[in-house]
Residue, then its C-alpha position, 0 to 999 in steps of 0.5 A: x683464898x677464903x672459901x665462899x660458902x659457909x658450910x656442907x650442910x648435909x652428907x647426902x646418901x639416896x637410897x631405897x628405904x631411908x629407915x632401913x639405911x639410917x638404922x643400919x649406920x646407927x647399928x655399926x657406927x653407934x651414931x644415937x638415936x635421930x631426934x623426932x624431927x629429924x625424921x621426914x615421913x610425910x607422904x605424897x611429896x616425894x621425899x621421905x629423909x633421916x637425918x644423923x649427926x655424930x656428935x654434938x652440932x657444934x663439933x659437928x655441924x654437917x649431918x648425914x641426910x639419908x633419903x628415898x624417893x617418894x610418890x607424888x600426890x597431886x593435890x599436895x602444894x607444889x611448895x611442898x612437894x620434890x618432883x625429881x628425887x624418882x629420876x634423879x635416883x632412877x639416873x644413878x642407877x647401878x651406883x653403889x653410892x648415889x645423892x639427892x644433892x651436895x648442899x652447900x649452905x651460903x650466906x648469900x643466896x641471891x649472889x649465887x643465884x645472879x652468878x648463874x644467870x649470868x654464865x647462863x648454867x642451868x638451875x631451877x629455884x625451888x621456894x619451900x613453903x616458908x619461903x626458903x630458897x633453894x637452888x639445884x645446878x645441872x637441871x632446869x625448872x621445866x625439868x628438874x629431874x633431867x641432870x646435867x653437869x653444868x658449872x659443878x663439876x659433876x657434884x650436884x651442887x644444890x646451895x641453900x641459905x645458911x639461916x634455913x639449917x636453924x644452926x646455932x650461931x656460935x657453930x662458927x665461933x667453935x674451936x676446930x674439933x678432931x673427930x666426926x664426919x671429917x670430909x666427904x668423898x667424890x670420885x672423879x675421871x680429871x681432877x683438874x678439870x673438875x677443879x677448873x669448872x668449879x672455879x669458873x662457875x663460883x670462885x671456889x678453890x682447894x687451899x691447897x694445892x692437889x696432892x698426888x699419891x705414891x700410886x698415882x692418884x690425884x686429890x683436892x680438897x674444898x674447905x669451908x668458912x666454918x671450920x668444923x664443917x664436913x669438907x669435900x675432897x674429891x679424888x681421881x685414883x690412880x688404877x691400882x687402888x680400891x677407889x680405883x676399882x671402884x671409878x672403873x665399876x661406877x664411874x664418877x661420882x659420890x663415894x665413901x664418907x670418912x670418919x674420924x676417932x680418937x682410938x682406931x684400934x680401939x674402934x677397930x675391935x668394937x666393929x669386929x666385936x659387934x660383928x660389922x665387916x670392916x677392912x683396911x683400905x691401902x692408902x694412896x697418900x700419906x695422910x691418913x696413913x691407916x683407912x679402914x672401910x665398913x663392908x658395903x654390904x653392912x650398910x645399904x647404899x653407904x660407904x663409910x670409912x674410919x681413920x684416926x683423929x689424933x692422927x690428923x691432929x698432929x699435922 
């Protein structure tokens, strides 16, 4: 079944100070510099964000958004201004990872917007100044900072139109690409159930069918048209594995962002070389066989994990 939506068009970490955070994962991942305009710092809004790509947008086209929450000033337009992000991270709390959204880019907004209103979910459309759309699942235009699961599975869809991230058009003409930000991970409690509100509410579905591990866990995979996109693989871990230490710590919810090398070991050396912490994570599944995981304590509100590309490439 082709999927319905274009593209994840950003990895998402909420944390406390944007700057302090997207400095700390350009320090132990060599990610460059943030062009000027990738940089939010206005005022009053609510929202001050750093975005990261790793790589080239063509190889790469989902960047990682870092973000805090902000005051509101109210004299600024409503247009303007993100009047949920204080509760939305207030209501993560204790998480180790959190996120404003996982924004999903469609090339038909208002198809997405009809099919939540036809089952009735919740959602609040937020119109930016330019007139660009963006729709939240789980909360309500009364309230948008009151989440509630409804529809996707506990991800906290936020979908936007496709032409608002400014790609270039031949993102989607590009040969598959092996390295960079290869899927984003959410933990969750039933992976069928998840999958199961997911399809009813959108029509989107793994390609594949959910794998178990040797231990016991549980994952699936949700892909994208756009081949080089960051996918979504969402992961019901079994007791005995570090995911799932961490769904008993936290619960469900957005975990680790995994990227892809050509050299592991060769990486490996230049983390411990510069001093970043980094461990192997024993994996549950076969592929990829070898995890290693910056310390968390390296990057604040971020969990990253590096395996190989080549690795991936040969299956």
């Amino acid at each position: 079944m082709t999927a319905p939506f274009d593209l994840l068009g950003s990895a998402s970490f909420l944390v406390d100070d944007h700057e302090r955070t997207a400095a700390a994962i350009q320090a132990a991942l060599g990610f460059p510099e943030p062009k000027p305009h990738w940089v939010i710092r206005e005022r009053g809004v609510g929202i001050r964000v750093t975005f990261l790509r790793a790589g080239s947008v063509l190889e790469n086209p989902t960047p990682i958004e870092v973000v805090d929450a902000d005051y509101i000033d109210p004299a600024r337009d409503p247009a303007r201004v993100q009047p949920h992000l204080g509760r939305l991270a207030a209501g993560q709390r204790g998480r180790a990872v959190r996120i404003h959204a996982t924004d999903i880019a469609t090339s038909d907004i208002d198809a997405v917007v009809d099919r939540l209103v036809e089952q009735r979910r919740r959602h609040w459309t937020h119109v930016a100044p330019n007139g660009d759309r963006r729709v939240w699942v789980g909360v309500t235009p009364d309230d948008p900072g009151d989440y509630r699961r409804d529809g996707d599975g506990g991800l906290r869809f936020e979908f936007l139109p496709t032409a608002a991230l400014r790609l270039p058009g031949a993102v989607f003409d590009a040969p598959r690409s092996t390295t960079g930000l290869r899927w984003r991970t959410y933990l969750v409690a039933d992976i069928h159930d998840t999958l199961d509100e997911i399809a009813g509410a959108f029509d989107w579905t793994p390609e594949q069918p959910v794998e178990t591990g040797r231990y016991g866990s549980r994952r699936a995979t949700l892909g994208f048209r756009c081949v080089n996109s960051t996918q979504l693989r969402l992961v019901q871990p079994a007791g005995a594995t570090a995911d799932g230490e961490a769904l008993r710590r936290y619960g469900p919810g957005p975990w680790s962002l995994t990227l892809a090398v050509d050299d592991l070991d060769a990486t490996i050396d230049d983390l411990r070389r510069r001093g970043v912490p980094v461990r192997e994570v024993t994996p549950d599944f076969d592929m990829p066989s070898r995890v290693i995981r910056v310390d968390e304590r390296a990057i604040p509100g971020a969990v990253f994990d590096v395996v190989d590309a080549r690795e991936l490439a040969s299956r």
